[in-house]
N, C-alpha and C positions, 0 to 999 in steps of 0.2 A: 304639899308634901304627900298626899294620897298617892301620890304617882310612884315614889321612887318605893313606899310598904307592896303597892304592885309588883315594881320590879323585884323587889328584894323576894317575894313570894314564889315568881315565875322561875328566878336563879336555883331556889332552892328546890325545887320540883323538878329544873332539869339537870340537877347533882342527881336526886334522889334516882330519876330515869338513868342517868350513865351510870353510877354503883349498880341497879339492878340489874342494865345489859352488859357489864361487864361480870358479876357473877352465871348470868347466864351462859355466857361464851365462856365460862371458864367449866362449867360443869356440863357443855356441849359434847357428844362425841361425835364421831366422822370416822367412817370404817373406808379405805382405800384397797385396793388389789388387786396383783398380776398376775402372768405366769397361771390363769384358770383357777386363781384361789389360792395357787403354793405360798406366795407372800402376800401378808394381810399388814399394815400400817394402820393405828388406830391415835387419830388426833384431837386437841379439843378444837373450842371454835375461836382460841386467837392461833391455831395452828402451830403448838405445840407437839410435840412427838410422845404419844402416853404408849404407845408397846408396839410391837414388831414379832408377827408370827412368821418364823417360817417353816414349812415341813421337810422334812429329811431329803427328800428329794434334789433340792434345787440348792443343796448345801454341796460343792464339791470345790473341792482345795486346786484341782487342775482349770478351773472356769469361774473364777474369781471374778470376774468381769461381767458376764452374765445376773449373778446374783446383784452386783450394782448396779444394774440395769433393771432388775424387778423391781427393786427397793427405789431406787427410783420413779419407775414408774408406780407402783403401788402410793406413794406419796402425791404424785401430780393428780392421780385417780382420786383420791382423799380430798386435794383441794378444789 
């Protein structure tokens, strides 16, 4: 019976190991960006989306397309 208070021991230490690395990947951050810094994406470490800088510049209503393209890449650069 000694065997299985082992295992039960080892179970519970590698719970305790996955709660710890999954609070850590949650208070991870990850700074991504394109465009020379215009858009910044800022992730944690299960790659969640925690904010999105962008500065005035690379905001224009006529190039829509463009700025999905920073945001994009700023995100791939993140991961």
């Amino acid at each position: 019976m000694k065997g299985i208070g082992d295992w039960q021991k080892m179970l519970k230490t590698a719970k305790e190991m996955q709660e710890k690395l999954q609070k850590e990947l949650t208070e991870m951050r990850v700074e991504g960006s394109s465009g020379g810094g215009m858009v910044v994406v800022t992730l944690d470490g299960q790659k969640n989306l925690i904010s999105i800088h962008l500065e005035r510049e690379v905001v224009n209503k006529e190039d829509v397309e463009m700025l999905q393209d920073l945001i994009t890449a700023a995100f791939n650069d993140a991961t």
